[in-house]
C-alpha positions in Angstrom: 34.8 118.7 -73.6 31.3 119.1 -72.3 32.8 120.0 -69.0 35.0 122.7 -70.2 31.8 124.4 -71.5 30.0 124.7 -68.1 33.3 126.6 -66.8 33.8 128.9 -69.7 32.0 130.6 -72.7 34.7 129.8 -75.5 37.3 127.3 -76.1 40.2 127.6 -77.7 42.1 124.2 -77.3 41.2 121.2 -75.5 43.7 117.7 -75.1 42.6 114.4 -74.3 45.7 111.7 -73.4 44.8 107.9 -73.7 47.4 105.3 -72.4 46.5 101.9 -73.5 47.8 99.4 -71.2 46.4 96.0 -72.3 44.0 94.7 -75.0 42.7 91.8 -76.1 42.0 90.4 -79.6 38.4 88.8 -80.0 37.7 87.2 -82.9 34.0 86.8 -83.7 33.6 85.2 -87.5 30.3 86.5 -88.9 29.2 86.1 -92.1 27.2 88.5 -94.2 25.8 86.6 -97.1 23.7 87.9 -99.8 21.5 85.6 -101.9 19.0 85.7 -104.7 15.7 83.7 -104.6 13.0 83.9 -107.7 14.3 87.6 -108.5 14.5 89.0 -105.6 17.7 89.7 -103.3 18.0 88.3 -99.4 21.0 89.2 -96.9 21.7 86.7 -93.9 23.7 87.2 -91.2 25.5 83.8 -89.7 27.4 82.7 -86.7 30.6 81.4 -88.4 31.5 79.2 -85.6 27.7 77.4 -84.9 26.3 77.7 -88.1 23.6 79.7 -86.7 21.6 82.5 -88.2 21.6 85.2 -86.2 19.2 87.4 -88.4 18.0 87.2 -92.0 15.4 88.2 -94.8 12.9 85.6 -95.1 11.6 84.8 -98.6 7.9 84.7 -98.9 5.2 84.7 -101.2 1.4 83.6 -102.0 1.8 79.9 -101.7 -0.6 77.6 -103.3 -1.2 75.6 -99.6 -4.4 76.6 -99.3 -5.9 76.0 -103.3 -4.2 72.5 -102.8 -6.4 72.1 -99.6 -9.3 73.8 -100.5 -9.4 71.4 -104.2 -8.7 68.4 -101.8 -11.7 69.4 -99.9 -14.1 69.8 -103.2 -13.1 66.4 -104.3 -14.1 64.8 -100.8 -17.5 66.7 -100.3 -18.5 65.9 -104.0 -16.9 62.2 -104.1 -19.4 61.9 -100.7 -22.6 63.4 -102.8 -22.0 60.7 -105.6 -21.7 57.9 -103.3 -25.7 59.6 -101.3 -27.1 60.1 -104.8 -25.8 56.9 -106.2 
């Protein structure tokens, strides 16, 4: 069509023929799976035949790693002082 228009300024009927001569069927299971995690709604998308995700919402939020490591770290440095003052 875009070729038409360089030749002339108006056009008033254009006809495009496609002959299909062979195809092939691929098959290519993917699934799109939606989940919910602590109120909050995740979408997946996975390689039916590996198992594989190919891309997906992560869940994340504050963690409480770092209090766990920070408290374990307290108790050391203070259990330390008792044992010097003692």
């Amino acid at each position: 069509m875009y070729r038409i228009r360089e030749k002339v300024d108006t056009v008033e009927e254009s006809q495009t023929d496609i002959e299909i001569k062979d195809s092939e069927f691929l098959h290519a299971p993917i699934w799109f799976i939606e989940y919910q995690y602590q109120g909050s709604t995740y979408r997946v998308l996975l390689d039916g035949c590996t198992g594989q995700i190919i891309t997906g919402d992560i869940p994340f939020g504050e963690s409480t790693f770092p209090w766990v490591w920070l408290a374990a770290g307290a108790a050391i440095v203070i259990g330390i002082l008792l044992i010097l003052l003692l």
